[in-house]
MIKOLGU-289980 format. One line per 4 residues: number of its first residue (from 1); their letters; for each residue x, y, z of N, C-alpha, C. Coordinates in steps of 0.1 Angstrom, whole numbers. Example, Ala and Ser with C-alpha at 12.3 -4.5 7.8 and 13.67 -1.06 7.14 Angstrom:
1	AS	132 -57 78 123 -45 78 132 -33 78 | 128 -22 71 137 -11 71 129 0 79
! end
This chain:
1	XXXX	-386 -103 715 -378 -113 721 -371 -121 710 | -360 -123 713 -353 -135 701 -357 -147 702 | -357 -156 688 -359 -167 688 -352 -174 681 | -338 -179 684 -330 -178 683 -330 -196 675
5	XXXX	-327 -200 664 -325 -214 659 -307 -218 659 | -308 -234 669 -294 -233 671 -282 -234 661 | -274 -224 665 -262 -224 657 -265 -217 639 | -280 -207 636 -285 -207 630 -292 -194 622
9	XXXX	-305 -199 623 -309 -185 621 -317 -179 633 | -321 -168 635 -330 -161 642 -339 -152 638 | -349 -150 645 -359 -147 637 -366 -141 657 | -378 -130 653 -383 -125 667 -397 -121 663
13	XXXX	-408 -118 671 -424 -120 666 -422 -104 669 | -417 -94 674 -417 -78 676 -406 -74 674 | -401 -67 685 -395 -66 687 -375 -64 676 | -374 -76 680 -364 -84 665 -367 -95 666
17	XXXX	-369 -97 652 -374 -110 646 -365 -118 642 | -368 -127 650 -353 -137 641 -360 -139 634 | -154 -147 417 -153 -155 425 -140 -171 422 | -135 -172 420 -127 -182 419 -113 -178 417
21	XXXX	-101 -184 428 -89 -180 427 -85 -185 428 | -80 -194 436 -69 -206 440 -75 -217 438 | -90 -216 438 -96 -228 441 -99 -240 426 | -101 -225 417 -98 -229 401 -108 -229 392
25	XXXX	-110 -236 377 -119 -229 376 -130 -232 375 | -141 -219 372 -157 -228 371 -159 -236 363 | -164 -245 367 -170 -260 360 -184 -257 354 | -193 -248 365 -206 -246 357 -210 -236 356
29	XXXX	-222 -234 343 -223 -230 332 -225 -207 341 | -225 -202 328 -230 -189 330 -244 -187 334 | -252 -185 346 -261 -181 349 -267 -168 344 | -277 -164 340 -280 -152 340 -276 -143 329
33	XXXX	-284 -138 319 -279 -134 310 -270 -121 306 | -262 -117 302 -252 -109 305 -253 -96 291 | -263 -101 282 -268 -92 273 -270 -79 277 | -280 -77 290 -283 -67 290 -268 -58 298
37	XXXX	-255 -63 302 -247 -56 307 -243 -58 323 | -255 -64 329 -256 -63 343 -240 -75 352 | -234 -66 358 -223 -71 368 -224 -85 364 | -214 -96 367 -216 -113 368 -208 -113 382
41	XXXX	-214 -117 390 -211 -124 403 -207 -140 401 | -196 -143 411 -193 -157 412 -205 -161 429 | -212 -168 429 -217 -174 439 -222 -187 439 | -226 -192 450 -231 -208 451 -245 -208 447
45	XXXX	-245 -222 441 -257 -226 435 -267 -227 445 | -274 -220 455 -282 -221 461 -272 -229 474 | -265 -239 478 -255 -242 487 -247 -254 482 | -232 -254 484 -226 -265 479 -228 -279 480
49	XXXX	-235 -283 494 -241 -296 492 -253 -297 487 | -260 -293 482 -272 -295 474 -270 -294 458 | -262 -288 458 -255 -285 443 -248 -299 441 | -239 -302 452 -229 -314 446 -239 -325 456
53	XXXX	-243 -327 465 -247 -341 468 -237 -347 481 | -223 -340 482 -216 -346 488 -218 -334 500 | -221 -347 510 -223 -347 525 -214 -348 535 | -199 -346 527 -185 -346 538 -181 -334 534
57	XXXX	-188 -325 529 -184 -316 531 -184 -303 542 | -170 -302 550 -169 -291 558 -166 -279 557 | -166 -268 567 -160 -253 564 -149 -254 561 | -138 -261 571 -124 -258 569 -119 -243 572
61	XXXX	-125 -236 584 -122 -222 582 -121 -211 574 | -135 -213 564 -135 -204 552 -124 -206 540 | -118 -216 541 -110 -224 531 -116 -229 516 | -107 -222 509 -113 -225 491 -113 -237 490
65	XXXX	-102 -246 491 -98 -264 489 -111 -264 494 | -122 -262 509 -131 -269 514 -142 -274 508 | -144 -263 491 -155 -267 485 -153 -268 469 | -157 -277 460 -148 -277 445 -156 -267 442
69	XXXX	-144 -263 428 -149 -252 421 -166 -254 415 | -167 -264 416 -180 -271 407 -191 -263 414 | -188 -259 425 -202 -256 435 -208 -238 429 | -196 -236 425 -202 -221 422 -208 -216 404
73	XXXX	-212 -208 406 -218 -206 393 -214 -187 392 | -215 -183 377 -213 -170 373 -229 -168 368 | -236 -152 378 -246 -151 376 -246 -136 378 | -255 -127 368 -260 -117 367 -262 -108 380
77	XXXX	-263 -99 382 -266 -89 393 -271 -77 390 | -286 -82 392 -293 -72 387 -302 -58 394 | -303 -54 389 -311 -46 393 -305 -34 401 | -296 -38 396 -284 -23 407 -291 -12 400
81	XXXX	-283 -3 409 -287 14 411 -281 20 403 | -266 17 402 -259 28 395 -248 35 406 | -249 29 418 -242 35 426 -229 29 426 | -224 23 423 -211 10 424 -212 0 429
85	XXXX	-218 1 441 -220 -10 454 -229 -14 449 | -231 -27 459 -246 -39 456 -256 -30 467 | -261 -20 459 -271 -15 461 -284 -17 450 | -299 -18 451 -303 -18 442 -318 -17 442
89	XXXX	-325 -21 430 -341 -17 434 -348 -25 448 | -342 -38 449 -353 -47 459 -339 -52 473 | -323 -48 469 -315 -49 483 -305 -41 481 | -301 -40 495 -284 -29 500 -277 -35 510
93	XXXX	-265 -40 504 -257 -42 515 -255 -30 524 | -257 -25 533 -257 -13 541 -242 -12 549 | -237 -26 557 -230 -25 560 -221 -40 561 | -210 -43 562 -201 -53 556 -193 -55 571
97	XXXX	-184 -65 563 -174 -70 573 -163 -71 562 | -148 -65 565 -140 -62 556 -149 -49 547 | -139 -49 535 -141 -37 528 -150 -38 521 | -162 -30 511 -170 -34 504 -168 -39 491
101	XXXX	-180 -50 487 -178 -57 476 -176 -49 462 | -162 -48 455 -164 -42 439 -170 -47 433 | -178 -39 423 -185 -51 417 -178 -52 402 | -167 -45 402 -160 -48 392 -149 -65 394
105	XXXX	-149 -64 406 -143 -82 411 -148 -90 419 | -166 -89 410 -174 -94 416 -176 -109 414 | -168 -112 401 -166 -124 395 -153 -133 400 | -147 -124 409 -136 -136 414 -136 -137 428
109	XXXX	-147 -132 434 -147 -136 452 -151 -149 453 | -141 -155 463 -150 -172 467 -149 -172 483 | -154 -181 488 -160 -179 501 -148 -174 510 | -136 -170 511 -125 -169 517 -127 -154 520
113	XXXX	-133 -151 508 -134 -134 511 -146 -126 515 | -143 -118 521 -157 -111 532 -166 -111 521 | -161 -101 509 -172 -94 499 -178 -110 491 | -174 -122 489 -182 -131 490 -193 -131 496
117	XXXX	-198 -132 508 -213 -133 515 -219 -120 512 | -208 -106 514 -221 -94 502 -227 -97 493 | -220 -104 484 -225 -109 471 -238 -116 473 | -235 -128 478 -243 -137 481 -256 -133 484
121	XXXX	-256 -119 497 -266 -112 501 -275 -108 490 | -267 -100 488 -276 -95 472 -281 -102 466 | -275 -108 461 -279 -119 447 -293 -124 456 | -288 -130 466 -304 -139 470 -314 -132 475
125	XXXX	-311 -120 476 -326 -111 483 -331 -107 470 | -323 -100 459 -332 -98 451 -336 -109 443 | -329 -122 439 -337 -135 435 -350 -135 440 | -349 -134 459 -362 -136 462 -370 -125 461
129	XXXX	-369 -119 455 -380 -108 456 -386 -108 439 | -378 -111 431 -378 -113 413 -386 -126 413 | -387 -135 423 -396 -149 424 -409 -141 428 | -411 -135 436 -424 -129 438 -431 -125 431
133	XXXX	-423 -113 423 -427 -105 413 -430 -114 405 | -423 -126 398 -429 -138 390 -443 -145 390 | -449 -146 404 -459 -147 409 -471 -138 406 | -465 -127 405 -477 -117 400 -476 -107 411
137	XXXX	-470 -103 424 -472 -102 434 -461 -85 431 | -472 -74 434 -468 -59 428 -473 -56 414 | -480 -64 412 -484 -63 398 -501 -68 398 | -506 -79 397 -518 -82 398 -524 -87 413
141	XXXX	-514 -84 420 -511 -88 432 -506 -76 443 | -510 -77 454 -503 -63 461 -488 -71 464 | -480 -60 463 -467 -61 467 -460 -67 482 | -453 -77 481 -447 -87 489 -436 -83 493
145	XXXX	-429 -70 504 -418 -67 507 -414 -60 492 | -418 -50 486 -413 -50 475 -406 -34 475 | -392 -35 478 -387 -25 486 -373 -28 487 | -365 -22 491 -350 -15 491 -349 -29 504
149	XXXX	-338 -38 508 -341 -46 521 -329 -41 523 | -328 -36 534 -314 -37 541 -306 -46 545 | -291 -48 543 -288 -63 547 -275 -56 551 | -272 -66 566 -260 -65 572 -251 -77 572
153	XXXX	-240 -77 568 -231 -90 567 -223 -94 582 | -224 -100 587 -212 -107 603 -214 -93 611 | -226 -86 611 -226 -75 626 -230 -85 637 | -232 -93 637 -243 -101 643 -227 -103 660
157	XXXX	-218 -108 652 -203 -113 660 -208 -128 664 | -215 -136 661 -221 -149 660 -230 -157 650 | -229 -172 654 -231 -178 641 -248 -177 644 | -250 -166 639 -271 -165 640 -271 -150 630
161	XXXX	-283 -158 625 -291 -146 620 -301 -139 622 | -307 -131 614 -323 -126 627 -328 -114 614 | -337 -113 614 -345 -101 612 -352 -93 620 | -343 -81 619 -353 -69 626 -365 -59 625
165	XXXX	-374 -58 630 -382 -50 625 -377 -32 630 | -370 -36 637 -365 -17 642 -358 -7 633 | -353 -12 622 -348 -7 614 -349 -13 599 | -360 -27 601 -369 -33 591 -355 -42 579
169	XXXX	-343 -46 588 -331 -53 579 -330 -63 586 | -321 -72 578 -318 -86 579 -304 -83 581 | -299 -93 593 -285 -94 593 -281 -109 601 | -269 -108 589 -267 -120 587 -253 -123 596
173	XXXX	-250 -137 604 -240 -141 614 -227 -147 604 | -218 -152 615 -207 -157 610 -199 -168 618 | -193 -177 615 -190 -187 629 -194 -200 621 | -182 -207 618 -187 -223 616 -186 -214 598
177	XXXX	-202 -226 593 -200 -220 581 -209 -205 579 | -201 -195 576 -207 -185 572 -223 -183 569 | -231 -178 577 -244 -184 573 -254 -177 557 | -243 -162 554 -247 -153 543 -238 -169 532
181	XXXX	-232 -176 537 -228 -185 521 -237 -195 521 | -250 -194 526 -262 -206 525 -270 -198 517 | -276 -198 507 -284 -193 499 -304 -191 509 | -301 -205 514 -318 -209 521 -312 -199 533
185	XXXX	-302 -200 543 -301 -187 553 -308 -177 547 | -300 -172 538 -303 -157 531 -318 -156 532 | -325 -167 520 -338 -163 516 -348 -169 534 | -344 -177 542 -355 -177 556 -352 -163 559
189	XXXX	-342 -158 568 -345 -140 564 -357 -131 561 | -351 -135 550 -359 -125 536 -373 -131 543 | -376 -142 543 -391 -147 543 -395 -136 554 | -390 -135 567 -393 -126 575 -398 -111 578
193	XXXX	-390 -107 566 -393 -93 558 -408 -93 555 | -407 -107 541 -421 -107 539 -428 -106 547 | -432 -111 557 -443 -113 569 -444 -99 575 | -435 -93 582 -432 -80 583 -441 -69 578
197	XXXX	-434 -69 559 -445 -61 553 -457 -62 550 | -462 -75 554 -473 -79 547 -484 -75 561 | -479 -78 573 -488 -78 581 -474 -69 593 | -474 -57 595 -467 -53 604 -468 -59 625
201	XXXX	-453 -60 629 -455 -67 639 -460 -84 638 | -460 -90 626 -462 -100 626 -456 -110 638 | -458 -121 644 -453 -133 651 -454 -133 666 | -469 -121 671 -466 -120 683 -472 -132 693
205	XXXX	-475 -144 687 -483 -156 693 -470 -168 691 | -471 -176 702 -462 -186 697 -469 -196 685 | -480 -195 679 -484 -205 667 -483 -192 658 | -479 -179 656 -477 -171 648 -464 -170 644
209	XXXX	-454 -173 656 -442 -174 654 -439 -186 643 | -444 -196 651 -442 -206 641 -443 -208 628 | -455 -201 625 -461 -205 614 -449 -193 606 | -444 -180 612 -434 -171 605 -417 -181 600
213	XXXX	-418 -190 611 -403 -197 604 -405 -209 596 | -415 -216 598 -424 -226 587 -423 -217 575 | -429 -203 572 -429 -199 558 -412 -192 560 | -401 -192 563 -393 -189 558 -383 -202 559
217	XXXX	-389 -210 559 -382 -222 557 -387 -229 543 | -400 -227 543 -404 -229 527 -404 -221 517 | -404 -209 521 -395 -200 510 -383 -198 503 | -372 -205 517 -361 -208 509 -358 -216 500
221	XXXX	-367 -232 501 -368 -239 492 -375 -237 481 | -385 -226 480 -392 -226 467 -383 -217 457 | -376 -209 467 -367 -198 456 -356 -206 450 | -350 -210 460 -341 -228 454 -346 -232 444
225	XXXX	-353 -240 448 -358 -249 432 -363 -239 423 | -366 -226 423 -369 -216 410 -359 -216 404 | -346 -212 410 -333 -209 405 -326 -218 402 | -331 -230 403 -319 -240 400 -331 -247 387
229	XXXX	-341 -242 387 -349 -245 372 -344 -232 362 | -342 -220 367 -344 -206 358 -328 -211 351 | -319 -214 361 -304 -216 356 -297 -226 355 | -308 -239 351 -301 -252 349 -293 -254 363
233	XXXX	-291 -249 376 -280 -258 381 -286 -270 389 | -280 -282 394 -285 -296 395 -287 -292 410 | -295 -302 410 -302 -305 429 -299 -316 428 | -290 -322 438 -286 -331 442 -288 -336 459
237	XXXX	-294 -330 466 -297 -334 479 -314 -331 480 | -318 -334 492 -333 -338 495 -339 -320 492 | -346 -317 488 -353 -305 484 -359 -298 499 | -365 -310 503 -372 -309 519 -361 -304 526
241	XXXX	-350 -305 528 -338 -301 538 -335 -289 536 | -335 -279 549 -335 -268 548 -316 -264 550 | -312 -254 546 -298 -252 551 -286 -261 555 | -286 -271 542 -277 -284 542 -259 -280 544
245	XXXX	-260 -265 540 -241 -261 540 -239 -255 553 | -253 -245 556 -249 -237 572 -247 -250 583 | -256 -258 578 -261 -270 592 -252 -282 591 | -239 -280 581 -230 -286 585 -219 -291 596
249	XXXX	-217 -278 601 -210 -272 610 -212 -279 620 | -226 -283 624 -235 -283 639 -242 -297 636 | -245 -307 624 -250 -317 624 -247 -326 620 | -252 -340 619 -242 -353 614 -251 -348 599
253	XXXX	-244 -357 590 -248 -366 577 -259 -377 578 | -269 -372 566 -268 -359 558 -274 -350 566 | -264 -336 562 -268 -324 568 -283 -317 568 | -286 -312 577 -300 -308 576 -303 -293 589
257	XXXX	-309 -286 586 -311 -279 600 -327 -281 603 | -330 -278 594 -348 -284 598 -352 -291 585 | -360 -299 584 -373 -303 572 -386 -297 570 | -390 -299 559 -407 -295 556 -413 -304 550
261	XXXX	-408 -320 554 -415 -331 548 -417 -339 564 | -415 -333 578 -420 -341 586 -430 -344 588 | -431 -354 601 -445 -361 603 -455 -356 608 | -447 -342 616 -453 -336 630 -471 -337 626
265	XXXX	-480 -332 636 -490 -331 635 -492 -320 646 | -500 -314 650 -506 -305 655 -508 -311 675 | -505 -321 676 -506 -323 688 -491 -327 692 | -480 -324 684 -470 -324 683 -461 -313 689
269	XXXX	-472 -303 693 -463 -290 695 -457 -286 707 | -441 -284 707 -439 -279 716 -435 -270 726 | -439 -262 719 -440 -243 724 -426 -238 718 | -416 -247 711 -408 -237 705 -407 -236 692
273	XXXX	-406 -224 685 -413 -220 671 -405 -223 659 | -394 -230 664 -387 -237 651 -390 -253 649 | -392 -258 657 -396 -270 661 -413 -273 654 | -421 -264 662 -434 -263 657 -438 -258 644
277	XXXX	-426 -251 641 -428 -247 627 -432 -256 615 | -422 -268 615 -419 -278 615 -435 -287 607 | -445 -283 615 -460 -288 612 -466 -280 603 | -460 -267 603 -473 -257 592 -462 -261 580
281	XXXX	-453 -261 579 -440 -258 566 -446 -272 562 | -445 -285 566 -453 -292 561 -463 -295 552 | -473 -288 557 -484 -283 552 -486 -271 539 | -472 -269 540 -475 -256 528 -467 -266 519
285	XXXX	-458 -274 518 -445 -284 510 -457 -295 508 | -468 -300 509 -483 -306 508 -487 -297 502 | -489 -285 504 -499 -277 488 -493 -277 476 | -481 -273 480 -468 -276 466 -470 -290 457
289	XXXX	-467 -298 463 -472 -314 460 -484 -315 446 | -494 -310 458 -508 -306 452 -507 -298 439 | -505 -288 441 -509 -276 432 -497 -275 419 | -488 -274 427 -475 -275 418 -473 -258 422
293	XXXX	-463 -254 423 -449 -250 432 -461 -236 424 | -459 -228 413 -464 -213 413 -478 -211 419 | -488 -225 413 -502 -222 422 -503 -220 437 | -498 -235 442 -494 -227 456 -488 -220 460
297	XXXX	-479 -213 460 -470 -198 463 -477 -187 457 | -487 -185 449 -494 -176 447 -501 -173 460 | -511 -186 464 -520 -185 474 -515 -188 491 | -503 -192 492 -495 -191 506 -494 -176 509
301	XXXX	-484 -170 499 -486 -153 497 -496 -148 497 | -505 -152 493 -515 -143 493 -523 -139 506 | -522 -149 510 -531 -154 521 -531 -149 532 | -513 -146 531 -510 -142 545 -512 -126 545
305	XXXX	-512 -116 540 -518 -109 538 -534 -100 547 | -539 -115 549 -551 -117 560 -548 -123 574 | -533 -127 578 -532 -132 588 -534 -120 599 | -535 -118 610 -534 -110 623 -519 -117 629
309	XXXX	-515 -103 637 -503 -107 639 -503 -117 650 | -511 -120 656 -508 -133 666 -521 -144 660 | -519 -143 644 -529 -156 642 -524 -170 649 | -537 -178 650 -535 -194 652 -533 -200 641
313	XXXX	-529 -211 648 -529 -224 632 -539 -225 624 | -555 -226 636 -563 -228 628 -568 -213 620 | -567 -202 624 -574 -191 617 -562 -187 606 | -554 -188 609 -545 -190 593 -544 -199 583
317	XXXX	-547 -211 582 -551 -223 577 -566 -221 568 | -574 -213 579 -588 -212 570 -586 -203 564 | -578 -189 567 -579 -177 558 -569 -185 544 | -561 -193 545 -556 -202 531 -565 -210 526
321	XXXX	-574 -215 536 -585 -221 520 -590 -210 519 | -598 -201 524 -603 -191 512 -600 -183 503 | -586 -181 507 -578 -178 495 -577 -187 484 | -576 -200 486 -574 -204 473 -585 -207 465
325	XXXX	-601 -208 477 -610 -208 470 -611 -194 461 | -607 -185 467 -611 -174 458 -604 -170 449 | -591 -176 449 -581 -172 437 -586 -185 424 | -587 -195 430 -586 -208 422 -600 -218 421
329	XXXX	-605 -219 431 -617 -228 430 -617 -238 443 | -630 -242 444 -633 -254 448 -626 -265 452 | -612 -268 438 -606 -278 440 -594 -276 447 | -588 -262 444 -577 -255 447 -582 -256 469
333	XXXX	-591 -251 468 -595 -250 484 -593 -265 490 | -602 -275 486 -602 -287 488 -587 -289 492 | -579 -290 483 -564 -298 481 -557 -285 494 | -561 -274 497 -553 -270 508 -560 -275 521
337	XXXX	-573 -276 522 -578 -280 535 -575 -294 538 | -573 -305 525 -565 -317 526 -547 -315 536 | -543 -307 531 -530 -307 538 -533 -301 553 | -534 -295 555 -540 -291 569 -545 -299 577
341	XXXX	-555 -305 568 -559 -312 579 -549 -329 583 | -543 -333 572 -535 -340 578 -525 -335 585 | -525 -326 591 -516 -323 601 -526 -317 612 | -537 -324 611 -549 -324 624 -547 -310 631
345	XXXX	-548 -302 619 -547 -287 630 -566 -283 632 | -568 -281 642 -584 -280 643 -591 -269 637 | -602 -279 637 -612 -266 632 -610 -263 617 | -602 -271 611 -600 -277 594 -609 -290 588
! end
């Protein structure tokens, strides 16, 4: 069944789970080192309001004027195949809207042009998947979606996106602001994959659901701030705020589609899984706090791993302190059963 976030992304617990032309030139710096040969993509710094800060910014109908050149950055594209296309070891654009991306003028698409959000696709699935592997995760770690991801650009014919498990791809909507030009769209997605492969059929409970868009809501923030530390670019809006460029479209100033610094608590819940999400994402952006951003993302990943596909709050929560007792210690466990339990989920 779909579960559909408004005007947004989607995500489903079985079933389906929910550059520069006219505009002028780049201001910021070269991303990604070009030594080894690999393509340079023009794309957004994770999204143009978080990059620049400024909160009036609209779509304008996929209009260059709509966003300054300042917002984009020139970055590497790695890990291609050899095939021409943005195909590669950890994503494939499979199928597009308009013609496919060259990746020989992969450096002058800006959001006006379809092969823009290909780009974008790419670039941020395999970012997220090169953050994993940073983690240790396929290496001292079992592997976290670590695999070819299929990605589809505007099949969707609306502004939603969704992950499916029937053919195991992400595809991405269109409508308002393009939701493949939000970097956090891309990587909530992707988070779904993860869950996917980590635990097949994942999200079949509504606190499984939730707890599935909670971690793809904090995933897109942790990949964020990896990349805007790996490539110098600035963060200028709340870190907590998920999808500040998509959630334009659809919300007042400052833009936001969900947080992972809310108050919620566990007796908060209200049976729908973006909302309730809302309480576990908390709780994992609280381990972060704690631990500091690699320790906990080692042990959020990890953890899940041991979830069942219709886990609870609470038997997912404990199987995370013993993860972190077992990866880390005593203290490590402590500091996650602290976040949990301020969000009074029981049995913590």
């Amino acid at each position: 069944m779909a579960r559909r976030i408004p005007r947004g992304l989607v995500a489903a617990a079985t079933a389906t789970a929910a550059l520069l032309t006219a505009a002028g030139p780049v201001s910021a710096q070269v991303s990604g080192a070009a030594a080894g040969g690999a393509p340079q993509a023009r794309l957004f710094m994770v999204n143009p309001v978080q990059s620049s800060g400024d909160q009036t910014l609209t779509d304008g109908k996929d209009s260059d004027a709509a966003v300054p050149a300042s917002a984009y950055a020139l970055a590497a594209l790695r890990n291609l195949d050899g095939s021409g296309g943005l195909s590669g070891k950890w994503a494939y654009v499979r199928s597009d809207t308009g013609s496919s991306a060259r990746l020989a003028d992969a450096a002058t698409y800006t959001r006006k042009d379809d092969q823009f959000e290909q780009v974008m696709a790419y670039f941020w699935v395999n970012e997220s998947q090169e953050y994993l592997q940073s983690l240790g995760f396929g290496t001292e770690l079992p592997g976290a979606n670590a695999r070819r991801q299929p990605v589809r650009i505007n099949q969707w014919g609306a502004d939603n996106s969704f992950f499916t498990d029937k053919k195991d791809e992400i595809r991405f909507g269109k409508g308002g602001v393009d939701d493949a030009e939000d970097a956090e769209v891309i990587i909530h997605e992707y988070g779904h994959a993860v869950h996917e492969a980590q635990v097949p059929g994942f999200g079949t409970s509504p606190e499984a659901g939730a707890i599935g868009e909670a971690f793809g809501d904090y995933l897109a923030l942790s990949v964020g701030a990896y990349a805007d530390a790996k490539y110098g670019w600035p963060l200028k809006a709340d870190l907590a705020c998920i999808a500040d460029w998509d959630s334009a479209s659809y919300s007042a100033a400052p833009h936001c589609l969900r947080r992972t610094d809310s108050e919620k608590t566990y007796a908060d819940r209200e049976g729908e899984v973006h909302a309730d999400g809302e309480i576990w994402s908390r709780a994992l952006f609280d381990i972060r706090g704690a631990l500091g951003a690699r320790t906990a993302d080692r042990i959020i990943v990890n953890a899940q791993f041991g979830f069942a596909p219709d886990t609870s709050f609470t038997d997912a929560a404990l199987k995370t302190v013993a993860t972190a007792r077992q990866m880390y210690g005593a203290g490590a466990a402590d500091a996650v059963r602290a976040a949990f339990r301020a969000r009074a989920i029981p049995g913590v």
